[in-house]
C-alpha positions in Angstrom: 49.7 29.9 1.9 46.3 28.6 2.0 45.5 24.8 2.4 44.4 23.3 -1.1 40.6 22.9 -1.7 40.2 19.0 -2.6 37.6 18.1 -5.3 35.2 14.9 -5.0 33.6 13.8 -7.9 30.6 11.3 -7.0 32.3 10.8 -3.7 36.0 9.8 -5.2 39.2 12.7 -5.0 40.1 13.3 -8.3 42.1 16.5 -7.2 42.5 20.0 -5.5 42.2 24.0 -6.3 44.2 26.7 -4.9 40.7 29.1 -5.6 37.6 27.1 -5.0 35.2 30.1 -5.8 36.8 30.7 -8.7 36.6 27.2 -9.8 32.7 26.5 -8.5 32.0 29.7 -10.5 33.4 28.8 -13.7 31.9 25.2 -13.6 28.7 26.4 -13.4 28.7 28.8 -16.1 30.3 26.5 -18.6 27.2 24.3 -17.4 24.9 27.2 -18.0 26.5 27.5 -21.6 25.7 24.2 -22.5 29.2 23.2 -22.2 28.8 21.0 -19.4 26.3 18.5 -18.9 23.0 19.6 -17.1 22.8 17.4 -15.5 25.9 18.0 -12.9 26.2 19.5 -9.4 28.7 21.1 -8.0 29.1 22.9 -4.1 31.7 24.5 -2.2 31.9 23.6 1.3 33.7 26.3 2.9 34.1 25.4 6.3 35.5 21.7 5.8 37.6 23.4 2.2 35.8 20.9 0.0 34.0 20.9 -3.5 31.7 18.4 -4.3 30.5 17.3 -7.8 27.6 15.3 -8.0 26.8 13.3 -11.6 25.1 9.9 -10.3 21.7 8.9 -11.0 18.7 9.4 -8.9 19.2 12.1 -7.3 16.5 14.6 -6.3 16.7 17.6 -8.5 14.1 20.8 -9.4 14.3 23.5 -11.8 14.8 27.2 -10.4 15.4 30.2 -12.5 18.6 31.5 -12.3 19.3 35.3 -11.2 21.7 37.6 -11.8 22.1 41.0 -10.1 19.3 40.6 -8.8 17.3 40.0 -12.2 15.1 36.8 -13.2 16.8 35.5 -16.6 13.2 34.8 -17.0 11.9 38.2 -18.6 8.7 38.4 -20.7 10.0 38.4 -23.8 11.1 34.8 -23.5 7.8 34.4 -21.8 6.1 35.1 -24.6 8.5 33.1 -27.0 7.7 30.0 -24.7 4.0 30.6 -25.1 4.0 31.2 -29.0 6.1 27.7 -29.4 9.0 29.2 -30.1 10.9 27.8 -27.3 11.3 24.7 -25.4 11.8 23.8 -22.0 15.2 22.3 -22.7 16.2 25.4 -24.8 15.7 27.2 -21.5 18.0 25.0 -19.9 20.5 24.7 -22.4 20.7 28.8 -22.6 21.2 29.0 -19.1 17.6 30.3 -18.0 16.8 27.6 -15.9 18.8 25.1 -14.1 18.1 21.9 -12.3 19.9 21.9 -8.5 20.2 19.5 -6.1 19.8 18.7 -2.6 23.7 19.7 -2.1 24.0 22.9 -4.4 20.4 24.0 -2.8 22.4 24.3 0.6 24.7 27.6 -1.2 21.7 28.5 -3.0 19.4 32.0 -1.9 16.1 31.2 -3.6 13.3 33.9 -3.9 10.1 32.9 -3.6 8.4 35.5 -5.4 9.8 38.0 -8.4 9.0 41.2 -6.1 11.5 39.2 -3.2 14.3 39.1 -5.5 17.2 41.5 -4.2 20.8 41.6 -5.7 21.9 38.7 -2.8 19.6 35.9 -4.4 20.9 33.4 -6.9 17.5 32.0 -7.6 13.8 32.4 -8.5 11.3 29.8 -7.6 9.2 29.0 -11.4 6.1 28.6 -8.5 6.9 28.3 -5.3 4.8 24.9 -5.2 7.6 23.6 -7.6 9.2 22.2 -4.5 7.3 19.4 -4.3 6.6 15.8 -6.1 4.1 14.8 -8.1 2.2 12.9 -4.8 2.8 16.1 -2.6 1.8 18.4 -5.5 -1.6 17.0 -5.4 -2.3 18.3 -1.5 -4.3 21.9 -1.2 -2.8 24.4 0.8 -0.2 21.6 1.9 1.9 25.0 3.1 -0.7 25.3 6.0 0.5 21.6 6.9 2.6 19.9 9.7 5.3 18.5 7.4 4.5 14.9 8.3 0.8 15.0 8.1 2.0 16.0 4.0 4.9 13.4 4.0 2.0 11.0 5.0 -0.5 11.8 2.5 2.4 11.6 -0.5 2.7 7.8 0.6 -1.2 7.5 0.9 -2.3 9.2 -2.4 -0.2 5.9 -4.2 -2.9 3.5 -2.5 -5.5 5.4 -3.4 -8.3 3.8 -6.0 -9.5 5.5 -9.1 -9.2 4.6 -12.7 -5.6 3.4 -13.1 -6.0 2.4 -16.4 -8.6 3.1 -19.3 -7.8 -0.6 -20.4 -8.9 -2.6 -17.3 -10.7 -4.8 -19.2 -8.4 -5.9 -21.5 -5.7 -6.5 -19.0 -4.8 -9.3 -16.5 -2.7 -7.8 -13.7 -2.6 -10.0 -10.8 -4.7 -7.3 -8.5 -6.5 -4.4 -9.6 -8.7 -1.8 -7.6 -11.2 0.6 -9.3 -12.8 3.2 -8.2 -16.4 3.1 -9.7 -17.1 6.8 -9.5 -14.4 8.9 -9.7 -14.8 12.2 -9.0 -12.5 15.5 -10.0 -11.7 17.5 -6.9 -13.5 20.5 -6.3 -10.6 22.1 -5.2 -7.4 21.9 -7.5 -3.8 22.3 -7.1 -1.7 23.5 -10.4 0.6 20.7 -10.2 -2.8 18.2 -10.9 -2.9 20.2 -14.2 0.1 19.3 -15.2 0.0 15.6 -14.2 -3.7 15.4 -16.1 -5.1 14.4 -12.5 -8.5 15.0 -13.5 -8.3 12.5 -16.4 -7.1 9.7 -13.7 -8.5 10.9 -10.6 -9.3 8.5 -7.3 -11.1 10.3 -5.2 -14.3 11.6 -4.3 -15.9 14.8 -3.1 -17.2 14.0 0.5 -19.6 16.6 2.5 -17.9 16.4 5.7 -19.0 17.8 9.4 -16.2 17.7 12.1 -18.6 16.0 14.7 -18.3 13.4 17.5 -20.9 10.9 17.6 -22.0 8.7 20.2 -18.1 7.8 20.3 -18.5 6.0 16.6 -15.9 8.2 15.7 -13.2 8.3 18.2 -9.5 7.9 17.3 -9.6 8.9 13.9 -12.9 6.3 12.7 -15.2 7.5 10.3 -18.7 7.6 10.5 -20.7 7.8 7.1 -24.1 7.9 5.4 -25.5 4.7 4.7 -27.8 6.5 2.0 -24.7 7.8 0.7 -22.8 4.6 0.2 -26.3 3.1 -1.4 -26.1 5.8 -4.2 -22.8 4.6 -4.6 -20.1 6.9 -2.3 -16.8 4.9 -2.1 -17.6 1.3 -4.1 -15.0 -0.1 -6.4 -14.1 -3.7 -7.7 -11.3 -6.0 -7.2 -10.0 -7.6 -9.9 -7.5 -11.0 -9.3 -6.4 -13.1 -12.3 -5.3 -16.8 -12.3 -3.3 -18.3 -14.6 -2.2 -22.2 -16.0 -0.2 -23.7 -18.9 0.0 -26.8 -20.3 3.8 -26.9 -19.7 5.8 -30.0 -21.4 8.0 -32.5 -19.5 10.6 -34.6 -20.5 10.2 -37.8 -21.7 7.6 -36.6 -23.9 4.7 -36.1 -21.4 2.8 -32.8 -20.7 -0.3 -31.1 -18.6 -3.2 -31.5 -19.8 -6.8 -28.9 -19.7 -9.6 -30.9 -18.4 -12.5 -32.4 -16.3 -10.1 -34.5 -13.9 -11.8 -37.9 -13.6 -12.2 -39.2 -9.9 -9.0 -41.9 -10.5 -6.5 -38.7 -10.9 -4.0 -39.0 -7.6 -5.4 -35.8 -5.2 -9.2 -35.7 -6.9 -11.5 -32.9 -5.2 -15.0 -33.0 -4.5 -17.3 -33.4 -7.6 -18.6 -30.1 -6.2 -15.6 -27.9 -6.8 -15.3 -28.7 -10.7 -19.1 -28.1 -11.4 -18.6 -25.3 -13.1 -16.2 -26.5 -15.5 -16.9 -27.2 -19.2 -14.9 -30.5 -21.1 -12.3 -28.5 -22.0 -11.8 -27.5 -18.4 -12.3 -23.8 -18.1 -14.6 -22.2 -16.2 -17.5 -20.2 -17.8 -17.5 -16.2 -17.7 -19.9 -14.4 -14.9 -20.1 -17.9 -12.8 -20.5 -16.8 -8.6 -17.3 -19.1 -7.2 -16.3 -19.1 -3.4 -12.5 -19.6 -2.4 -11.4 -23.2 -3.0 -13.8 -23.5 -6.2 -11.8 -24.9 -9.5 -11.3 -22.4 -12.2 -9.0 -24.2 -14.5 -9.5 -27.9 -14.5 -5.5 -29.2 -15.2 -3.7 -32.7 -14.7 -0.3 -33.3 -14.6 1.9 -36.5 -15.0 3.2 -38.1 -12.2 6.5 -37.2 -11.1 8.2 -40.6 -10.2 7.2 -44.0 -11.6 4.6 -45.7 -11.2 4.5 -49.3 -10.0 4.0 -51.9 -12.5 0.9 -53.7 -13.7 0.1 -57.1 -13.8 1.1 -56.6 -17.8 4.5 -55.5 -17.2 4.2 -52.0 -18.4 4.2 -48.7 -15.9 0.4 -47.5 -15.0 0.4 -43.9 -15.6 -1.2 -42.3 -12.8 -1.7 -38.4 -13.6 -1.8 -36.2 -10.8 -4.4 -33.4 -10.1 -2.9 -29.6 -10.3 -6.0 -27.7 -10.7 -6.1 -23.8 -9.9 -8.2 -22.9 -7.6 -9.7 -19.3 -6.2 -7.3 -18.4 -3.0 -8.4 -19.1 0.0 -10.5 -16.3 1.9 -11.9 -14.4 -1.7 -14.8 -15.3 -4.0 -16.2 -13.1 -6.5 -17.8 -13.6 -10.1 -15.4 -15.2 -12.9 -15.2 -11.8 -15.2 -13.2 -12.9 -18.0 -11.9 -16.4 -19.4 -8.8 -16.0 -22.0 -7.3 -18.9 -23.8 -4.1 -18.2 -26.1 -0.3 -19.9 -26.1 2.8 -19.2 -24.3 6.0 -18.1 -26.0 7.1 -21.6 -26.7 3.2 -22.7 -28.0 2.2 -24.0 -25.6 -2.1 -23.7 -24.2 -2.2 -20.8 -21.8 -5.0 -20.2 -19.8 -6.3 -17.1 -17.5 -9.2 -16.1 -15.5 -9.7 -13.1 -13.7 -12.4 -12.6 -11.3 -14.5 -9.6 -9.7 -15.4 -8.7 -6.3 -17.7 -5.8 -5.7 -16.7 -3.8 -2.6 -19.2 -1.8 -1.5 -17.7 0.4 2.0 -17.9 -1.8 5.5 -16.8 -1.5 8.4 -12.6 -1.3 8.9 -11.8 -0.1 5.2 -9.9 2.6 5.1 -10.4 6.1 3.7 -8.1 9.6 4.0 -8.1 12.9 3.2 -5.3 14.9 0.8 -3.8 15.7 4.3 -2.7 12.9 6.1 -6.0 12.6 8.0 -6.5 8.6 8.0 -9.4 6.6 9.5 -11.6 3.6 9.4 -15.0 3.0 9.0 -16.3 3.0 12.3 -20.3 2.8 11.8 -22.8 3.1 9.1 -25.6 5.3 10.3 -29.0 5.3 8.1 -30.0 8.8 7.0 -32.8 9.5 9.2 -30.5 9.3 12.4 -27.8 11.1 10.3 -27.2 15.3 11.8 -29.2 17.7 9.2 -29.1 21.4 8.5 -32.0 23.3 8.4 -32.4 22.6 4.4 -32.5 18.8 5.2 -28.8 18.6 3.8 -27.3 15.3 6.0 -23.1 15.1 5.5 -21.6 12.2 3.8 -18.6 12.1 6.2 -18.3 12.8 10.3 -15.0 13.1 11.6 -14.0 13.7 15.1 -12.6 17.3 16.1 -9.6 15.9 17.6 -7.9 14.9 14.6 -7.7 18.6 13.7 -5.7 20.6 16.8 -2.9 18.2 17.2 -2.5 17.0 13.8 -2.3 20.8 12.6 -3.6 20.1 9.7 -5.4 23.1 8.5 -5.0 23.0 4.7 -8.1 20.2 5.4 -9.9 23.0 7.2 -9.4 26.0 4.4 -10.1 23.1 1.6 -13.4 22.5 3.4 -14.1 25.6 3.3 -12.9 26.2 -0.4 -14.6 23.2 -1.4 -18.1 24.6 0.4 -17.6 27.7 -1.9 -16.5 26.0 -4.8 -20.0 24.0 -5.0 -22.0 26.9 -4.1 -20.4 28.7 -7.1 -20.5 26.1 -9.6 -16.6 26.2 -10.4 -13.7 24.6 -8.9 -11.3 26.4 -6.7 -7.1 26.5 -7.1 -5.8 25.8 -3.6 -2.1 25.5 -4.8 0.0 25.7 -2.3 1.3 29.4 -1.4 -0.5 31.3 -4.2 -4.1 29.4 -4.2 -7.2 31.7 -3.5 -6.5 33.1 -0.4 -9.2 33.0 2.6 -10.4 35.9 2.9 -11.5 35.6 -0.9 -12.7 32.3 0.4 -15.3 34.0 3.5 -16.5 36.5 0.9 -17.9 33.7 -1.5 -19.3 32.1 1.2 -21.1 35.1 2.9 -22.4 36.0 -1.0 -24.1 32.6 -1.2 -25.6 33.5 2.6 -23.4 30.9 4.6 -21.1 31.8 7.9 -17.8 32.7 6.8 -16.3 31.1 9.3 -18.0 27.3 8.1 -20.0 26.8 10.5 -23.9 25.7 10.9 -26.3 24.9 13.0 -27.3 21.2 12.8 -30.2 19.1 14.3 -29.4 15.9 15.6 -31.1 13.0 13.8 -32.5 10.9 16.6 -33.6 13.3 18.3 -34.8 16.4 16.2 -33.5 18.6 18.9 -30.1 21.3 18.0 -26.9 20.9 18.5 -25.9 23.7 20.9 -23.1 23.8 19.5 -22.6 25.0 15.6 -20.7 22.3 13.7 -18.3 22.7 10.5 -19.8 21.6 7.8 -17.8 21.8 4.4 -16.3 19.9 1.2 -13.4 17.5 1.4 -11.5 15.2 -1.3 -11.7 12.3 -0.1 -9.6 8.7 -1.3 -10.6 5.0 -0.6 -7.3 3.0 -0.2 -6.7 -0.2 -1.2 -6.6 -1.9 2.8 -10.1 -3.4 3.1 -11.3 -5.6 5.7 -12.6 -8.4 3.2 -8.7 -8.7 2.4 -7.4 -8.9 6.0 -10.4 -10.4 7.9 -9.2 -14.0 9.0 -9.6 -16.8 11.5 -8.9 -20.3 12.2 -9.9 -23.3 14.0 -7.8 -25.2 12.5 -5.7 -25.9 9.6 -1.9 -26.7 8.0 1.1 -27.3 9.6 4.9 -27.0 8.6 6.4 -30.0 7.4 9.5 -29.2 9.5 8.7 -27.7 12.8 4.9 -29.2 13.1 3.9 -25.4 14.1 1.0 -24.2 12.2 2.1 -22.1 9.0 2.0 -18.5 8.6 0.0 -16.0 7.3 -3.6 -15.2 6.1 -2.7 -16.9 2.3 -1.1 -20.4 3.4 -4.8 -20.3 6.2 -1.8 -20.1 8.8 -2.4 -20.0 12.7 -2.9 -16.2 14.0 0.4 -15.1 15.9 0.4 -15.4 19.8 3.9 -13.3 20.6 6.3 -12.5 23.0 4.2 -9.4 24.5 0.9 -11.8 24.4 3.0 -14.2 26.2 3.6 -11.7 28.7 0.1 -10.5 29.3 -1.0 -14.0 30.4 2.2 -14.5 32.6 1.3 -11.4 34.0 -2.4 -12.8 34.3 -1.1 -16.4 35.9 -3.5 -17.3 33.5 -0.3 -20.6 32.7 -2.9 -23.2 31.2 -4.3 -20.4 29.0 -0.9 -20.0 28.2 0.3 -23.8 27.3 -3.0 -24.2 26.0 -1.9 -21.5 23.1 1.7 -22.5 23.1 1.9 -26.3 23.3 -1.9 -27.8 22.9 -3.0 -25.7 19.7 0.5 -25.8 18.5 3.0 -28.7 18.3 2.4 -31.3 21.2 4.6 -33.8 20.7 4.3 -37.5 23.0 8.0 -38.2 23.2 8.8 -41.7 25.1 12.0 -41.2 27.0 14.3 -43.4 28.6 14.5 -44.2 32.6 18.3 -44.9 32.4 20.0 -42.6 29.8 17.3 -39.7 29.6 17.3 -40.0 25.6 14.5 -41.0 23.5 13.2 -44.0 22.9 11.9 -45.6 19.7 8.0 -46.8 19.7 8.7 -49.7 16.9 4.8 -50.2 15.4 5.3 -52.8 13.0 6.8 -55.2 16.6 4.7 -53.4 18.9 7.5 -52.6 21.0 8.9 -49.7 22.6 12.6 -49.7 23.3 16.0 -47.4 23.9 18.6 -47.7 21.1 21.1 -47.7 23.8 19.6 -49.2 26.9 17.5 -52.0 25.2 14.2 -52.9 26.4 14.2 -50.4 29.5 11.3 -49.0 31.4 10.2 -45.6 29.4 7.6 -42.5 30.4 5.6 -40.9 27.9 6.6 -36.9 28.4 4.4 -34.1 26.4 6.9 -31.4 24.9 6.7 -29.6 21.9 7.5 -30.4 18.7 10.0 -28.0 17.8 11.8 -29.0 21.6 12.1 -32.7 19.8 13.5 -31.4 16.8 16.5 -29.6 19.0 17.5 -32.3 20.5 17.5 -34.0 17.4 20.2 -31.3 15.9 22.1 -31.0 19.1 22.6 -34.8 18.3 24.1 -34.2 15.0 26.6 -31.9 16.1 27.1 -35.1 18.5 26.1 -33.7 21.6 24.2 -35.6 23.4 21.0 -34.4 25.5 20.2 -36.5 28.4 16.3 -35.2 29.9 16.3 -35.9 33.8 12.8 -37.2 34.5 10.7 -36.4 37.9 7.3 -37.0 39.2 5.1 -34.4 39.1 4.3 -32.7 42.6 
């Protein structure tokens, strides 16, 4: 007798079959009667005897057509009912037509790719064959000519990409917002953008792009680009940040307040940050501010007590709490909104603009994974030309093509090329997109080489390139990692409270990280005075007095100007140099009452 087929549902037994075929059949087609939830799973795993049944949430799932001896259930007369309105998408589904599978029941699954594939062995029809992938992925031309992680890339990268995110910017306060000034729709288009709206919302921008080294501007995947370009406008966008305050109410009675802060609030500024505020304390609209400028003007009452006055009564002493533009941004105040929180009380927010026109270090990719940084900014007249005077946007280096194997960038360029030269755009939709051959016959009817290629001059010098360089059309995104966010230094600035170490990170003006592989460069060096000049000097240098006799510390008593051991008594002491954060574990190695005793030496 044959072993018993267990059944998992989500993961958990719930049971076993004596004829698991039998059983996976008839589950399916009570799902394909609308008997069943759609939404279910199942797969028969032969060679461990085991049926799974999938029903949980978020799970990866795409609509195939379902065939049966060897015909699409898809014919043309439902076709045609779909297009006249008649049906649905989910009366397809519910009359077994279509049906959503899994990762799981994909793996027992024969899937056609085409109608003329299907034999009597498949089970499925692709709808498209570029149905297979996301909404990101969708977006990527010819993304079948692709390595597989140059696409998995550009699916992350298309998310940080700027462009119009919403139509209401200017009503809105998000936190941070980036927007694309020009937005441009692709010259070459994928199906899946039309059925996303892409071009209503698109980020990107048509570059004219040569695959050329330059003077080495360009190595490891930097960027060189037309300064002429970027004047007309190529790649600038805005920031947007917004700041908020509320007058929030305490108990006791007391509250915030919006205003000018007089100079006798506890933690005044400068009379030069708050000159741009009005009586009521807000900032005015289109006013040029610089990080640590006041925006909202806001004092707070104190949190403890005050001391009393010569009358008796407490002296209220309100405290500053003003919000301020972070530290490392300016920008131009853009909008000013007053209204009241939930509970009534004043609520105030500013947002402010920065205009980002492209530097160097901000980061720009292609739809296939090709990434880069600025690298230089050449002006036109040293830029490459063709022999019309036509200079590229864009130079990229040809290495980032062979090894990257990312030739859907190449055929888009080349699509794109013909696309402009025709005046419409082009469907490179992965698998079924206009093939290249159609491609070279555009191109050679609007007298270019088939093959991309033209002869350029070089700039500087006027003279030819020996070489002929590929010249075409790319989609090109600016992402949201700009240098004027990341750019930081320090001389010097805050420390923790705890540790005495300066803080960390670019927001809190923290110190810039010297690590264990940087400490092992300068060991390696000898460079050791570079090194305790990183580690100890500009860090936490701490003068501990220690003891002669015990080896603990001693105490430096200011008020009796008198240094002394708590143990030993008045007992000769050395000043020793040690870091702060050395101090502070002998001070917990104490409270777990062991007691540290440092062995003191001269120095040789």
């Amino acid at each position: 007798m044959a072993k018993a087929t267990k059944v998992y549902i989500n993961g958990k037994l719930i049971g076993n079959t004596e004829e698991p075929e039998a059983f996976v059949e008839e589950v399916k087609q009570k799902r394909r009667r609308n008997e069943l939830t759609h939404e279910l799973n199942i797969t028969y795993y032969s060679d461990n005897n085991e049926i799974y049944i999938f029903t949980d949430p978020g799970r990866a799932r795409r609509p195939v057509i379902i065939v049966e001896n060897g015909v699409s259930k898809l014919n043309d007369e439902i076709i045609d009912k779909v297009e006249s309105g008649e049906l649905e998408w989910f009366d397809l589904i519910n009359n077994g037509i279509i049906e959503y599978i899994d990762a799981e029941e994909e793996e027992n699954a024969y899937i056609a790719m085409f109608e003329e594939d299907v034999t009597p062995e498949h089970t499925h029809l692709e709808i498209d064959p570029s149905t297979m992938l996301g909404i990101c992925a969708g977006i990527i031309p010819y993304a079948n000519h692709n390595s597989s992680p140059r696409n998995t890339m550009e699916a992350g990268m298309t998310k940080q990409a700027l462009g119009l995110y919403v139509s209401n910017y200017n009503l809105r306060t998000d936190t941070r917002a980036h927007l694309l000034h020009q937005p441009q729709m692709p010259v070459v288009k994928t199906k899946s953008m039309e059925s996303t709206e892409y071009d209503k919302r698109p980020s990107g921008q048509n570059f004219v792009v040569a695959i050329l080294s330059y003077e080495g501007y360009n190595m490891e995947d930097a960027l060189i680009m037309n300064k002429a370009a970027l004047e007309r406008g190529l790649g600038r966008s805005s920031f947007f940040r917004s700041y908020e305050a509320s007058e929030r109410r305490y108990p006791g009675g007391q509250e915030d307040h919006f205003e000018y802060p007089e100079s006798m609030v506890r933690g005044y500024r400068s009379e030069e940050v708050y000159k741009y505020l009005d009586e009521d304390g807000l900032i005015n609209p289109e006013v040029k501010v610089k990080s640590g400028d006041v925006l909202i003007g806001k004092t707070s009452p104190p949190r403890f007590l005050e001391d009393m006055d010569e009358f008796g009564t407490v002296a209220e002493r309100r405290r500053e709490t003003s919000v301020t533009v972070r530290h490392g941004e300016h920008g131009i105040v853009d909008a000013v909104m007053l209204t009241e929180t939930v509970e009534g009380n004043k609520l105030a927010k500013v947002r402010i603009r920065d205009h980002r026109q492209p530097e160097y270090g901000d980061k720009f990719a292609s739809r296939h994974g090709q990434k880069g940084v600025l690298g230089l900014i050449v002006p036109q007249e040293n830029m490459p030309f063709n022999e019309n005077g036509m200079c590229p946007d864009l130079l990229i280096n040809p290495h980032a093509i062979p090894s990257r194997m990312s030739i859907g960038q190449v055929i888009e360029m080349l699509a794109g090329k013909a696309g402009c030269m025709e005046g419409h755009c082009m469907d490179g939709t992965p698998f079924t997109g206009v093939p290249e051959t159609e491609i070279m016959d555009l191109l050679r009817e609007n007298g270019y080489e088939t093959s991309g290629r033209e002869t350029l001059y070089n700039g500087i010098t006027g003279e030819k390139f020996k070489a002929e360089i590929f010249v075409g059309v790319a989609y090109y995104q600016k992402l949201h990692h700009m240098t004027s966010d990341k750019v930081y230094a320090r001389s010097r600035g805050p420390v923790q409270v705890l540790t005495r170490q300066p803080t960390e990170g670019r927001a809190r003006e923290g110190g810039l990280r010297f690590g264990e592989m940087e400490r092992d460069c300068l060991i390696a060096h000898g460079a050791a005075l570079s090194l305790k000049e990183r580690l100890l000097d500009e860090s936490d240098k701490y003068e501990a007095i220690v003891c002669s006799e015990c080896g603990r510390l001693a105490i430096r008593d200011r008020i009796r100007d008198r240094v002394y051991c708590s143990i030993c008594g008045e007992t000769e002491t050395f000043p020793i140099e040690i870091s702060y954060a050395f101090k502070l574990l002998l001070d917990e190695l104490k409270s777990l009452c062991i007691s540290p005793n440092l062995i003191l030496d001269d120095k040789v």
